[in-house]
TORPA-4810 file (N, C-alpha, C, O; in nm, 3 decimals):
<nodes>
NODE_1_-17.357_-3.671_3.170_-17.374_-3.544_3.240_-17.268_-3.443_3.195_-17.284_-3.322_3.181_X
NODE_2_-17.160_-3.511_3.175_-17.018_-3.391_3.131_-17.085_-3.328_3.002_-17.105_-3.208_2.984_X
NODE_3_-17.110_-3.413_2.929_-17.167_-3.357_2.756_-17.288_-3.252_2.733_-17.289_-3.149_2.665_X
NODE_4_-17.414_-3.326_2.832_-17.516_-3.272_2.825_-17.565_-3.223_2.988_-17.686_-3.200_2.998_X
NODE_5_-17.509_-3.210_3.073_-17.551_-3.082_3.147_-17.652_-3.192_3.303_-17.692_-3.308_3.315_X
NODE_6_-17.652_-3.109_3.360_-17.732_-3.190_3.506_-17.856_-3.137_3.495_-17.898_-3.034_3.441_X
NODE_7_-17.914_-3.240_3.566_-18.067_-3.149_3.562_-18.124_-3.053_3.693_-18.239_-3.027_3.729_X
NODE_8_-18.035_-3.027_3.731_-17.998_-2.936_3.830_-17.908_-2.760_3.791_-17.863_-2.676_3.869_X
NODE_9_-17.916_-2.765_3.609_-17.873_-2.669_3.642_-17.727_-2.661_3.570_-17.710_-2.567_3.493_X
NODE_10_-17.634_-2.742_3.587_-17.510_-2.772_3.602_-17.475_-2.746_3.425_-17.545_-2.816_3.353_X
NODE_11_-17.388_-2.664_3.362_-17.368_-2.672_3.219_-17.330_-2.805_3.192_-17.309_-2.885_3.283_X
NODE_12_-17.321_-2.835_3.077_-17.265_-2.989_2.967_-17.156_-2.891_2.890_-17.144_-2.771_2.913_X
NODE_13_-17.072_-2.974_2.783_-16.992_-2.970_2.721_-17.077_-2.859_2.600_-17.058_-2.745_2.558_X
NODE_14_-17.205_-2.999_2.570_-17.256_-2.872_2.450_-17.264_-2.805_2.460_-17.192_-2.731_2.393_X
NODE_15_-17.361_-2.747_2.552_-17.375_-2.588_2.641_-17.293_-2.487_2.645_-17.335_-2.372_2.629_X
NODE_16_-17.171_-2.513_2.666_-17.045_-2.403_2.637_-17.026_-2.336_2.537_-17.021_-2.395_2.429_X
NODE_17_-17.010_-2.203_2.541_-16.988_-2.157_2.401_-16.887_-2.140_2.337_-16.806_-2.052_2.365_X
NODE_18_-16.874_-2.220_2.239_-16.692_-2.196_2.216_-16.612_-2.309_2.192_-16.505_-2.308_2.130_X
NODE_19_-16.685_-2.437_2.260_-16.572_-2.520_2.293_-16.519_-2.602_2.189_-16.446_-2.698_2.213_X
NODE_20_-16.555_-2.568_2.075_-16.454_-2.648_2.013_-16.348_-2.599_1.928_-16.267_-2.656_1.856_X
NODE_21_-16.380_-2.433_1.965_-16.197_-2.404_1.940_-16.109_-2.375_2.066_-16.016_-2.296_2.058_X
NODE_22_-16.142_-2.445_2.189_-16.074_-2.465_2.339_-15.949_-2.544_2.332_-15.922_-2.627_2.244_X
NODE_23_-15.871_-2.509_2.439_-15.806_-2.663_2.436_-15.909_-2.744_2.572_-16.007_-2.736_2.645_X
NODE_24_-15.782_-2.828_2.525_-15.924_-2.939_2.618_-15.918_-2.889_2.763_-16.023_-2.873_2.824_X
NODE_25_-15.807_-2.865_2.815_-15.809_-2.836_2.935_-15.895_-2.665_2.984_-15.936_-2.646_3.098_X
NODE_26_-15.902_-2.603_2.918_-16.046_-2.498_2.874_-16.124_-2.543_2.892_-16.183_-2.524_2.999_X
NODE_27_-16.172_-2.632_2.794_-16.295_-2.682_2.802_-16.318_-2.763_2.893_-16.437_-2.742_2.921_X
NODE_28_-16.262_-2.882_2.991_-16.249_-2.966_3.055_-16.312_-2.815_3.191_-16.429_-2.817_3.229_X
NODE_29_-16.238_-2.731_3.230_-16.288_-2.644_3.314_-16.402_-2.541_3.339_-16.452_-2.499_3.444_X
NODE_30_-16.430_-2.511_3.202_-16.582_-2.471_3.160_-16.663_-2.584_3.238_-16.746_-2.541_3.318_X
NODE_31_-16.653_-2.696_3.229_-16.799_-2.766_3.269_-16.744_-2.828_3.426_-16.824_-2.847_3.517_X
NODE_32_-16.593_-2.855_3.441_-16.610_-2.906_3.567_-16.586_-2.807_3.678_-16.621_-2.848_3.789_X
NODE_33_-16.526_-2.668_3.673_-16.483_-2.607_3.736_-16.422_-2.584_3.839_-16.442_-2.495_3.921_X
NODE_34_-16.309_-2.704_3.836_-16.197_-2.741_3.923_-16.181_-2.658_3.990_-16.237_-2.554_3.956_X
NODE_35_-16.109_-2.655_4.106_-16.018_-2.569_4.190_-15.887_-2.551_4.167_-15.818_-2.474_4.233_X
NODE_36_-15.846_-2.624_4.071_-15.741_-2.635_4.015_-15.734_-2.636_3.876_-15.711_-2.747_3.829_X
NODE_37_-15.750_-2.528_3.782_-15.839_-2.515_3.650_-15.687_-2.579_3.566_-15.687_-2.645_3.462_X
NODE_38_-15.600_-2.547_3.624_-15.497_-2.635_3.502_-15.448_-2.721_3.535_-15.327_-2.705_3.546_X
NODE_39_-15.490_-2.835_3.564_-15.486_-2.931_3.638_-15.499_-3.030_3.549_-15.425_-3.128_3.560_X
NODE_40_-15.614_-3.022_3.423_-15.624_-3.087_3.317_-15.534_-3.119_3.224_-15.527_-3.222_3.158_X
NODE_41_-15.434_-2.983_3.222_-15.360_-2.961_3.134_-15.221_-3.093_3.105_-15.158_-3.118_3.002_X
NODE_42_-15.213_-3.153_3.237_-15.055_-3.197_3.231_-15.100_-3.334_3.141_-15.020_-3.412_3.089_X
NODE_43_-15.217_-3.341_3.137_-15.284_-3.522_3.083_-15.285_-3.468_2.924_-15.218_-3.563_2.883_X
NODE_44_-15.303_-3.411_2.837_-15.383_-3.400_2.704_-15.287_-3.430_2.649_-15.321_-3.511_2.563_X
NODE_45_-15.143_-3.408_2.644_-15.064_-3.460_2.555_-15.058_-3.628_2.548_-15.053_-3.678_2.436_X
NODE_46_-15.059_-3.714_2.665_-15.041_-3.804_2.685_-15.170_-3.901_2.649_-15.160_-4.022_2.628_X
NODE_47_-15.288_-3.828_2.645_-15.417_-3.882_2.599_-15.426_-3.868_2.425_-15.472_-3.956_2.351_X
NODE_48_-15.369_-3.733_2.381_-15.376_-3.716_2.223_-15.256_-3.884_2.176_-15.286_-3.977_2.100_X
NODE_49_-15.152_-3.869_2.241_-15.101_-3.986_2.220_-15.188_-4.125_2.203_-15.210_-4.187_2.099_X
NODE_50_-15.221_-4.149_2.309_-15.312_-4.283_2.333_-15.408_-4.289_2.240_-15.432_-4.390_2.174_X
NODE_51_-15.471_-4.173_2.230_-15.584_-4.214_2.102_-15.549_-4.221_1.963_-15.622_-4.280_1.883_X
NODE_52_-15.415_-4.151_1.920_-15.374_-4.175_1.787_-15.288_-4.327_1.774_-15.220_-4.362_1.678_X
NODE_53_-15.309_-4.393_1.885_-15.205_-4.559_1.865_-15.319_-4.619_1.781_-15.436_-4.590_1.804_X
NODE_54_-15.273_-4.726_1.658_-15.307_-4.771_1.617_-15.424_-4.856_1.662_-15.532_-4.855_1.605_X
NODE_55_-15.395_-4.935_1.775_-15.504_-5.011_1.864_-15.632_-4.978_1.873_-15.739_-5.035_1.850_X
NODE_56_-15.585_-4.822_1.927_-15.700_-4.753_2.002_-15.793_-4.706_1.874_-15.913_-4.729_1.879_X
NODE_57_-15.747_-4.654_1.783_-15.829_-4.629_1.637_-15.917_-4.697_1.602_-16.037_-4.675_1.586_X
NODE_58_-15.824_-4.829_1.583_-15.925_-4.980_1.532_-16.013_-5.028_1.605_-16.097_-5.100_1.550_X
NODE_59_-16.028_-4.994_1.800_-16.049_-5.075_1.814_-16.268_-5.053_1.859_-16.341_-4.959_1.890_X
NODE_60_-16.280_-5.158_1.841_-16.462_-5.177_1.874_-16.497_-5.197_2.015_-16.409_-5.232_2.093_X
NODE_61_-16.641_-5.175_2.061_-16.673_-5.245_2.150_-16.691_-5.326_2.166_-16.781_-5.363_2.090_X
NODE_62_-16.640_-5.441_2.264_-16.639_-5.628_2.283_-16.758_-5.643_2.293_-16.791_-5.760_2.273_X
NODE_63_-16.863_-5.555_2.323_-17.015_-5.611_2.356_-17.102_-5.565_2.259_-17.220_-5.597_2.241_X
NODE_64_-17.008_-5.459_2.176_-17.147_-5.463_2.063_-17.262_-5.382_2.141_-17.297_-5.383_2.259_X
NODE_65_-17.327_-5.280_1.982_-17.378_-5.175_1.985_-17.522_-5.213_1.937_-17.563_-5.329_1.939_X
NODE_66_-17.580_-5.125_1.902_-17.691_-5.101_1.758_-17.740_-4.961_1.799_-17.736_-4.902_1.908_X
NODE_67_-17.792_-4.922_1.664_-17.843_-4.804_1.671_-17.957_-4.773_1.831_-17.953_-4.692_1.924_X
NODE_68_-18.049_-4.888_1.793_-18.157_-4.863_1.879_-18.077_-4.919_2.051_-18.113_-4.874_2.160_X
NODE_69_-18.008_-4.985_2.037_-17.948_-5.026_2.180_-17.879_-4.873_2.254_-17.897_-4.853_2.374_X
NODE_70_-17.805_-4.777_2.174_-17.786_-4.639_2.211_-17.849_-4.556_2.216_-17.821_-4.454_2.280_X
NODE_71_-17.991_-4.579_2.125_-18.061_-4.451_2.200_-18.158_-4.519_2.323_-18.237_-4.438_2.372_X
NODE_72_-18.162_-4.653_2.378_-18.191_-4.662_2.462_-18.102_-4.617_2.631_-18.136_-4.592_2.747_X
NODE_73_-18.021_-4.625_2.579_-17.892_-4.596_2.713_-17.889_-4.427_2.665_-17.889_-4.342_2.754_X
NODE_74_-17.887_-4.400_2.576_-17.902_-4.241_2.559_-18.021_-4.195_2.653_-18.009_-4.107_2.737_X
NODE_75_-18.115_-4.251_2.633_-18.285_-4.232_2.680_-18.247_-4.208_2.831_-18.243_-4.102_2.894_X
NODE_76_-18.212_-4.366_2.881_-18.191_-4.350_3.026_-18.109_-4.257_3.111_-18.135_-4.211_3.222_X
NODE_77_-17.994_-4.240_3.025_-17.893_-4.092_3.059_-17.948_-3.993_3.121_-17.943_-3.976_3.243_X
NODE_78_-17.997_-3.931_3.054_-18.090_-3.813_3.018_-18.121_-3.791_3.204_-18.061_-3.697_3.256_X
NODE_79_-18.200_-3.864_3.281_-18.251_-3.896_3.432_-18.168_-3.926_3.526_-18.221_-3.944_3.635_X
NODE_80_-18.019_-3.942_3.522_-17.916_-3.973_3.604_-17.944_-3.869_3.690_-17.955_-3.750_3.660_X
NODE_81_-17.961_-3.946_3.854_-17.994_-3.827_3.898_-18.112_-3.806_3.973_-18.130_-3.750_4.081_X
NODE_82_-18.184_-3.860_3.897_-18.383_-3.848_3.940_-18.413_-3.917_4.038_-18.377_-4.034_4.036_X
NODE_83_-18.482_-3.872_4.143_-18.557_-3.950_4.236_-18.603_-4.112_4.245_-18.712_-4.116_4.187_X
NODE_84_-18.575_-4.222_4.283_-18.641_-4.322_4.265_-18.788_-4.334_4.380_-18.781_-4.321_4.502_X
NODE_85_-18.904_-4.359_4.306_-19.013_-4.309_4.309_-19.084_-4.463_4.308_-19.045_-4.529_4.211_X
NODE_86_-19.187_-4.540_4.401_-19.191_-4.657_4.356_-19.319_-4.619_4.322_-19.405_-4.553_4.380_X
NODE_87_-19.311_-4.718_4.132_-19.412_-4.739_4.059_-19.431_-4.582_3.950_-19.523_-4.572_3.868_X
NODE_88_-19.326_-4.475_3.973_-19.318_-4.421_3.944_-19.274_-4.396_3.761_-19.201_-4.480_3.709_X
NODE_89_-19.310_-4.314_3.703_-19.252_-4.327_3.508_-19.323_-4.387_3.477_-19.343_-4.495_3.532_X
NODE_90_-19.393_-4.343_3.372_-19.413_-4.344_3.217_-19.357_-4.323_3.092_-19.241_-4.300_3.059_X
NODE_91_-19.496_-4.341_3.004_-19.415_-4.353_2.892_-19.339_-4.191_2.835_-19.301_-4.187_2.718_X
NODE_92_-19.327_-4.105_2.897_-19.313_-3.956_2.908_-19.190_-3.975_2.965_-19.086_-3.981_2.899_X
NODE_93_-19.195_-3.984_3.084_-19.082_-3.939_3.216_-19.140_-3.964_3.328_-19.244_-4.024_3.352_X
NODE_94_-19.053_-3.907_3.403_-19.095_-3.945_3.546_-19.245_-3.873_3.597_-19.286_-3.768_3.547_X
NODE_95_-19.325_-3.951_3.712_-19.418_-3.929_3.773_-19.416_-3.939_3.889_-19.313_-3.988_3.936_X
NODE_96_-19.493_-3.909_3.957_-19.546_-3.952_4.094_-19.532_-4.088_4.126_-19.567_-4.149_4.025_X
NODE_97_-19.500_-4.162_4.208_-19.502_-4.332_4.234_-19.658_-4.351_4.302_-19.735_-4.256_4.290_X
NODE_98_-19.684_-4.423_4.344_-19.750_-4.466_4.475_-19.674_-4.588_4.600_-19.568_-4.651_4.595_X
NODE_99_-19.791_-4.582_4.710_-19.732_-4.598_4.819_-19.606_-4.529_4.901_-19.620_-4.431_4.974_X
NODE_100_-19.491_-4.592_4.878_-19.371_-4.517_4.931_-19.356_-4.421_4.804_-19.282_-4.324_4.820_X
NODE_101_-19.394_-4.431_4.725_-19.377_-4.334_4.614_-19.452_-4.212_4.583_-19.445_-4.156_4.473_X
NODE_102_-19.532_-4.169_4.692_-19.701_-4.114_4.633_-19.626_-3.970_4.642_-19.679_-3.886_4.569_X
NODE_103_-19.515_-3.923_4.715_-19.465_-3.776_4.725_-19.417_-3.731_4.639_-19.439_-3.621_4.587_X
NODE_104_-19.312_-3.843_4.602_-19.214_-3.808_4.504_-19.221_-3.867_4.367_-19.252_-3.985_4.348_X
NODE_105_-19.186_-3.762_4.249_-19.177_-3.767_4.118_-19.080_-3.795_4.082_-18.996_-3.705_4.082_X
NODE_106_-19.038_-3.943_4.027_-18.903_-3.987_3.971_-18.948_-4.126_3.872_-19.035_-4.112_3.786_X
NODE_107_-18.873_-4.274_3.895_-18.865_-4.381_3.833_-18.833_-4.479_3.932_-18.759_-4.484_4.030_X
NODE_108_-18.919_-4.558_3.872_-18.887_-4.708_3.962_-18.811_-4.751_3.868_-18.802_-4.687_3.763_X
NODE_109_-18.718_-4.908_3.893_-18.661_-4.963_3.822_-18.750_-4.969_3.656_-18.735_-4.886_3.567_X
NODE_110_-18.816_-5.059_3.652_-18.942_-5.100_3.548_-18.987_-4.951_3.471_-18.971_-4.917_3.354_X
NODE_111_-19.034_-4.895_3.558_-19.086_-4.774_3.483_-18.929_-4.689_3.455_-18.952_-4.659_3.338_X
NODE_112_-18.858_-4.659_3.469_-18.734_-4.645_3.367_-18.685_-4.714_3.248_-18.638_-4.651_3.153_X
NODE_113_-18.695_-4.844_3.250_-18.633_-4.956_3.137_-18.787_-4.889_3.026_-18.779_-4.845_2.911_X
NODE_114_-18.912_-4.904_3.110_-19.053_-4.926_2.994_-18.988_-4.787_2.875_-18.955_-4.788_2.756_X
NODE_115_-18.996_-4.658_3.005_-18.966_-4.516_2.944_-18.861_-4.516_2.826_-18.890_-4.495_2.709_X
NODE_116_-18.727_-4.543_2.880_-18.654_-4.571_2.759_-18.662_-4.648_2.624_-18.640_-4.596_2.514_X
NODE_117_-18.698_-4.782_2.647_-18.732_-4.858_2.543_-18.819_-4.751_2.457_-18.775_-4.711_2.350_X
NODE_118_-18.986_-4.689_2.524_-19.086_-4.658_2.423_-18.974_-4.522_2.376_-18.999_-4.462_2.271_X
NODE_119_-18.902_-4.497_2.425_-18.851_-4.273_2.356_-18.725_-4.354_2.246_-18.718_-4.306_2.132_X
NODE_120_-18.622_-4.480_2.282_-18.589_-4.484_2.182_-18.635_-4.567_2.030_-18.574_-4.557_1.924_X
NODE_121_-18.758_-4.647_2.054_-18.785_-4.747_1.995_-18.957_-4.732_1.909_-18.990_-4.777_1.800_X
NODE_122_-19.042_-4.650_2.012_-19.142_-4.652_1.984_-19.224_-4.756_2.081_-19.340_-4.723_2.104_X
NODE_123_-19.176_-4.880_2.141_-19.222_-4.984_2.189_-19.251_-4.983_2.331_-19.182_-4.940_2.424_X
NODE_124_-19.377_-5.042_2.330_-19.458_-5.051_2.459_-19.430_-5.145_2.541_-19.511_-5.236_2.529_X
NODE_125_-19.345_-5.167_2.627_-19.334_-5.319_2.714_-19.387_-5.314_2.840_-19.375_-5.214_2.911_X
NODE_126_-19.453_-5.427_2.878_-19.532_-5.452_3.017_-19.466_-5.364_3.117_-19.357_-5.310_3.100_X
NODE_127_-19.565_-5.353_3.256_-19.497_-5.238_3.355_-19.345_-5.273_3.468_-19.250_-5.209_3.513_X
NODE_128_-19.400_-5.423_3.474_-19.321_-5.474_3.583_-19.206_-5.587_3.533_-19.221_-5.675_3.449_X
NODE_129_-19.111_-5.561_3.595_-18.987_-5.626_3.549_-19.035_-5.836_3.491_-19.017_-5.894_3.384_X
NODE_130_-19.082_-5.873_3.590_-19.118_-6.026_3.577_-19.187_-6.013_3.390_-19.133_-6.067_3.294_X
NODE_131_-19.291_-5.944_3.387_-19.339_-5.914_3.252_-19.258_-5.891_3.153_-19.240_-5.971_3.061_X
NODE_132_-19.202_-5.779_3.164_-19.084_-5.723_3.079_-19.013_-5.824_2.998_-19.006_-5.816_2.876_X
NODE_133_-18.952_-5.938_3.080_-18.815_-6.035_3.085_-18.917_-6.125_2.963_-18.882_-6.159_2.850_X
NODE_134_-19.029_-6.145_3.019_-19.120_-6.193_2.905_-19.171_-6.170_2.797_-19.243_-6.253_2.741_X
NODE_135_-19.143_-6.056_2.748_-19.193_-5.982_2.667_-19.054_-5.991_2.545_-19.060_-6.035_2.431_X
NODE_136_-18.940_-5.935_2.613_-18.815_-5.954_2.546_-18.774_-6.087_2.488_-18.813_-6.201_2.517_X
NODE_137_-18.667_-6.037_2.378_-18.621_-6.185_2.334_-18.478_-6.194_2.468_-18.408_-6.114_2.530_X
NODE_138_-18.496_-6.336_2.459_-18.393_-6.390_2.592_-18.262_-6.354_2.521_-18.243_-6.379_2.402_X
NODE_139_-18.164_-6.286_2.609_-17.988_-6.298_2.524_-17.868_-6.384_2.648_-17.838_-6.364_2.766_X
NODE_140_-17.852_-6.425_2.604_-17.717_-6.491_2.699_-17.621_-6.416_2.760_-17.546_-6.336_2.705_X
NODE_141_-17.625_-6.442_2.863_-17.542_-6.361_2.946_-17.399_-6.279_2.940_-17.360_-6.172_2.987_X
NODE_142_-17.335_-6.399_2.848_-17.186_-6.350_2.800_-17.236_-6.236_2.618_-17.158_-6.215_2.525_X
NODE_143_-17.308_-6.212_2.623_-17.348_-6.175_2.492_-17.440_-6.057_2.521_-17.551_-6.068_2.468_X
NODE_144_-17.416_-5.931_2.604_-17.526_-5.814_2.666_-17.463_-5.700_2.599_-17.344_-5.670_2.607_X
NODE_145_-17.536_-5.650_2.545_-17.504_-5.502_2.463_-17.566_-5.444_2.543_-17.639_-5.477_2.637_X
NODE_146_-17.500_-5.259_2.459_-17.622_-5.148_2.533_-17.744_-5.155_2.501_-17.784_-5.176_2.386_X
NODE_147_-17.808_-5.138_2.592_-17.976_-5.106_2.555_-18.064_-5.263_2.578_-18.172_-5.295_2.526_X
NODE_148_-17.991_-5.333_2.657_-18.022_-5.485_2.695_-18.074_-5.439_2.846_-18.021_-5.376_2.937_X
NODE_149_-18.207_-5.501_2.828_-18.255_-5.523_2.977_-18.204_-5.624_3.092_-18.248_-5.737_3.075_X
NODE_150_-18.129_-5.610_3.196_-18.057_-5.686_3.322_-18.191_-5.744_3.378_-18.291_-5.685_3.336_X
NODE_151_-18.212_-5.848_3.465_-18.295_-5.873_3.527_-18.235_-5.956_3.634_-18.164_-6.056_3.618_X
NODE_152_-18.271_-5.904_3.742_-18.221_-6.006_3.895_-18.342_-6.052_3.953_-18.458_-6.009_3.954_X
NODE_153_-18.268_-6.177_4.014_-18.376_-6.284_4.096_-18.255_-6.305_4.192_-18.133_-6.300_4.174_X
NODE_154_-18.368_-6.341_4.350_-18.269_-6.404_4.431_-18.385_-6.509_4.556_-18.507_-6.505_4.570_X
NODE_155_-18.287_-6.587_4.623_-18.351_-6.644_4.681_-18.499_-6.620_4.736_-18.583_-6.705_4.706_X
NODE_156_-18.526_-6.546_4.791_-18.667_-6.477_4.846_-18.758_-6.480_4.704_-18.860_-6.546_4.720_X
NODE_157_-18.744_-6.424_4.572_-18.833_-6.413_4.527_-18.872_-6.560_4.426_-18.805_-6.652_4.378_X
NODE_158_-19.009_-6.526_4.424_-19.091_-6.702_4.378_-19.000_-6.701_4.260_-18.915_-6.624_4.214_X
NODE_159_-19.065_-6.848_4.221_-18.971_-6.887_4.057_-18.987_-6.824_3.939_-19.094_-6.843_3.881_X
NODE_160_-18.909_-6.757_3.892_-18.984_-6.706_3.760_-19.007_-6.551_3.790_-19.023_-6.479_3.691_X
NODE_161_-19.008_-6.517_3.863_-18.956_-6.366_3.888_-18.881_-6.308_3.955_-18.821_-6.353_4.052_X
NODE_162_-18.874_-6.154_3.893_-18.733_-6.083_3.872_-18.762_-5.962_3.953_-18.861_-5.892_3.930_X
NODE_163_-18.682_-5.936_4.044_-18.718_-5.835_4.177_-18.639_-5.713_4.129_-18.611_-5.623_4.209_X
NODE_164_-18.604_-5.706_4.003_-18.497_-5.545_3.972_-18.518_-5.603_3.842_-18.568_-5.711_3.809_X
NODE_165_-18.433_-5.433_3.724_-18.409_-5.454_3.674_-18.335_-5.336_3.657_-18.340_-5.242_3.735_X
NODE_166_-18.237_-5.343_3.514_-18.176_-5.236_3.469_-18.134_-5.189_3.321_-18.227_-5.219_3.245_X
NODE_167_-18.039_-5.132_3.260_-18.035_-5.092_3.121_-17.906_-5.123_3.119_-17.834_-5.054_3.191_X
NODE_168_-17.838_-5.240_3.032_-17.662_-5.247_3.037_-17.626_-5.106_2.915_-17.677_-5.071_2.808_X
NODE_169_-17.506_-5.054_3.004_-17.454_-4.930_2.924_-17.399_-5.019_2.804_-17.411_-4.957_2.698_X
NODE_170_-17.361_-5.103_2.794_-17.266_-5.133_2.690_-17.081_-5.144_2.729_-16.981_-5.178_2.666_X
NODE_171_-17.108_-5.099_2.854_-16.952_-5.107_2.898_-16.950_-5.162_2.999_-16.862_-5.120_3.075_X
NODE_172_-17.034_-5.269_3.049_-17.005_-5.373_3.126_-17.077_-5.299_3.269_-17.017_-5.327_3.373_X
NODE_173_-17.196_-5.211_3.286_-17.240_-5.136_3.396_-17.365_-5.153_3.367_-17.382_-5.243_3.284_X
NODE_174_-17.481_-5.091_3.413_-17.615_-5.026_3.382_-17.640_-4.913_3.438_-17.557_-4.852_3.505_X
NODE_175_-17.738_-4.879_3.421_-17.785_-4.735_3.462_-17.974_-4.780_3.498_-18.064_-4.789_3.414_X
NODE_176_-17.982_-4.798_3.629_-18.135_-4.830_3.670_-18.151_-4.713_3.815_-18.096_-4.610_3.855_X
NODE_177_-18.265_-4.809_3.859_-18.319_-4.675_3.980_-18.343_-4.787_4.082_-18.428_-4.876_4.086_X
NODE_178_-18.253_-4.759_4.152_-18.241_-4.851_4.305_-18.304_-4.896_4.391_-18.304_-5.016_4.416_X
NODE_179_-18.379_-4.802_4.464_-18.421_-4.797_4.576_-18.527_-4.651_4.579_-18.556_-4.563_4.498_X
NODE_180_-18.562_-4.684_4.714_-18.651_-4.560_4.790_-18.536_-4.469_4.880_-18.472_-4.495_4.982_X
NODE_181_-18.542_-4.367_4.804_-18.421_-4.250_4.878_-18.280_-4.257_4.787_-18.166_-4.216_4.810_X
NODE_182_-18.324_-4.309_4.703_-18.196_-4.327_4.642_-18.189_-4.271_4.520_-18.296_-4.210_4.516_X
NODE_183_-18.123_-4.247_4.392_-18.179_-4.172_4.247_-18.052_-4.274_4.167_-17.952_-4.338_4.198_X
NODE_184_-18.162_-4.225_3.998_-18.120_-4.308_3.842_-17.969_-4.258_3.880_-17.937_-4.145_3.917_X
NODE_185_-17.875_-4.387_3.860_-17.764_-4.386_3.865_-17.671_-4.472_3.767_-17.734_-4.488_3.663_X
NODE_186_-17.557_-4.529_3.761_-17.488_-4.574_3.701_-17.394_-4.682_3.778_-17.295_-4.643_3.840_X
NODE_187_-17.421_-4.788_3.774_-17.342_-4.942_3.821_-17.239_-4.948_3.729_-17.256_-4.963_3.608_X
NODE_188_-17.105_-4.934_3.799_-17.033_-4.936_3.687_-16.989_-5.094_3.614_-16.942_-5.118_3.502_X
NODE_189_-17.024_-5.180_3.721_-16.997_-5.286_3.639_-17.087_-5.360_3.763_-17.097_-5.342_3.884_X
NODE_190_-17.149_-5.457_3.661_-17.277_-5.587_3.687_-17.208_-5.728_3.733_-17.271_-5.815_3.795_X
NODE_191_-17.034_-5.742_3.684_-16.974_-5.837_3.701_-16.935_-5.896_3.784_-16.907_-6.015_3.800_X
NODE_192_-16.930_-5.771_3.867_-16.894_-5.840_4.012_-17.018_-5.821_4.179_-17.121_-5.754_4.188_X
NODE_193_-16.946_-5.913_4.289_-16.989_-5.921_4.408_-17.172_-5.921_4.361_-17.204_-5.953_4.247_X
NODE_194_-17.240_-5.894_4.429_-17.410_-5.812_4.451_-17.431_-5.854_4.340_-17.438_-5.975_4.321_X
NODE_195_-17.447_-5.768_4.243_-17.523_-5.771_4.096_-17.523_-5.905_4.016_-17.615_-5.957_3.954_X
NODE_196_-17.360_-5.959_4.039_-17.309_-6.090_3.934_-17.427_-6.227_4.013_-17.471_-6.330_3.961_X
NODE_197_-17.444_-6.178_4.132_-17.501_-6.300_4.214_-17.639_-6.315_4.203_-17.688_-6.418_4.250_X
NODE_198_-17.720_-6.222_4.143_-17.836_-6.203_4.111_-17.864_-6.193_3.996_-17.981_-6.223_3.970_X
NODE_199_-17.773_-6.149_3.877_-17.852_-6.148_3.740_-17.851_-6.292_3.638_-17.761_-6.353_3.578_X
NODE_200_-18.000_-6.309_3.652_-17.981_-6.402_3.559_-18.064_-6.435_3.465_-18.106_-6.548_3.441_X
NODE_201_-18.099_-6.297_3.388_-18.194_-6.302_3.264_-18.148_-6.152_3.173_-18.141_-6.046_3.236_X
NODE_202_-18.131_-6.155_3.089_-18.110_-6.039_2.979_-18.191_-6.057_2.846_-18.171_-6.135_2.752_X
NODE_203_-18.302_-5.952_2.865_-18.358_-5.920_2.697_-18.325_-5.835_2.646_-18.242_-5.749_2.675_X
NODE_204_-18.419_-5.856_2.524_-18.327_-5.732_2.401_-18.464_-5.709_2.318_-18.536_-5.804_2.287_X
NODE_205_-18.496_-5.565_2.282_-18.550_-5.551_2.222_-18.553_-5.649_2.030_-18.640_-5.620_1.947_X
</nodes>
């Protein structure tokens, strides 16, 4: 949302005109518009530091990328925000759901993961999460990149299916669509309490 803008309206980074002969703390206030516009300022020296340490230069992501795994988490980005809608999304964007969904135009879990996969990949995967998990190649749990489908099961649901699902960012979170009343958001991490106790299937395109 900082980079590319809300869908409400809200500027992004790109959007600004100018900003890349700003300093950061300029630019940092262009898009967030603090109440305290130099407020940014006292951090940039101490961050230009941190990123020129050797470490930080070299260093990779522990979970591993791919092209198509980022523009799937790119894909899902894009909707942070959106209505969760049940049964809602296509292969387009968001739609109308039915049932609790028939008002509102947003994404169910499933119909978010399908949407992304087909905008970054081309690929068509079944509608509903249980399908999906089937459709994918299986990845091991300690081994989830971006653009890896999450899948949770828990006691209540039969064997063999998966009552959620989501998109791992690549930084140890996902970005899925929750609930009814709720909108596409960002889990910052799957590892712990709730999420860790329920996921226990990851595919990969």
């Amino acid at each position: 949302m900082f980079f590319n803008g809300g869908r409400g309206g809200q500027p992004g980074l790109l959007s600004i005109a100018g900003y890349m002969t700003m300093s950061v703390t300029q630019a940092a206030q262009a898009v967030q518009r603090s109440g305290f516009p130099d407020a940014y300022a006292q951090w940039e020296r101490l961050a230009t530091r941190l990123l020129g340490l050797p470490a930080v230069e070299a260093a990779t992501c522990a979970a591993g990328t791919s092209a198509a795994g980022s523009a799937i988490v790119a894909a899902a980005m894009k909707w942070i925000g959106t209505p969760y809608s049940w049964r809602g999304g296509d292969l387009d964007g968001p739609t109308l759901g039915i049932e609790s969904g028939a008002n509102t135009v947003g994404f169910d879990c499933s119909g978010l993961a399908r949407y992304a996969i087909h905008q970054a990949t081309g690929r068509v995967i079944p509608r509903v999460a249980t399908d999906q998990a089937a459709a994918l190649t299986p990845v091991p749990l300690d081994q989830i990149r971006a653009g890896d489908l999450l899948f949770f099961h828990n006691s209540a649901d039969p064997p063999g299916v998966y009552h959620h699902v989501g998109i791992a960012d690549g930084q140890g979170g996902m970005i899925h669509a929750p609930r009814t009343g709720a909108f596409v958001e960002i889990v910052p991490s799957v590892r712990d309490g709730y999420w860790m106790t329920e996921l226990i299937g990851v595919g990969r395109v």
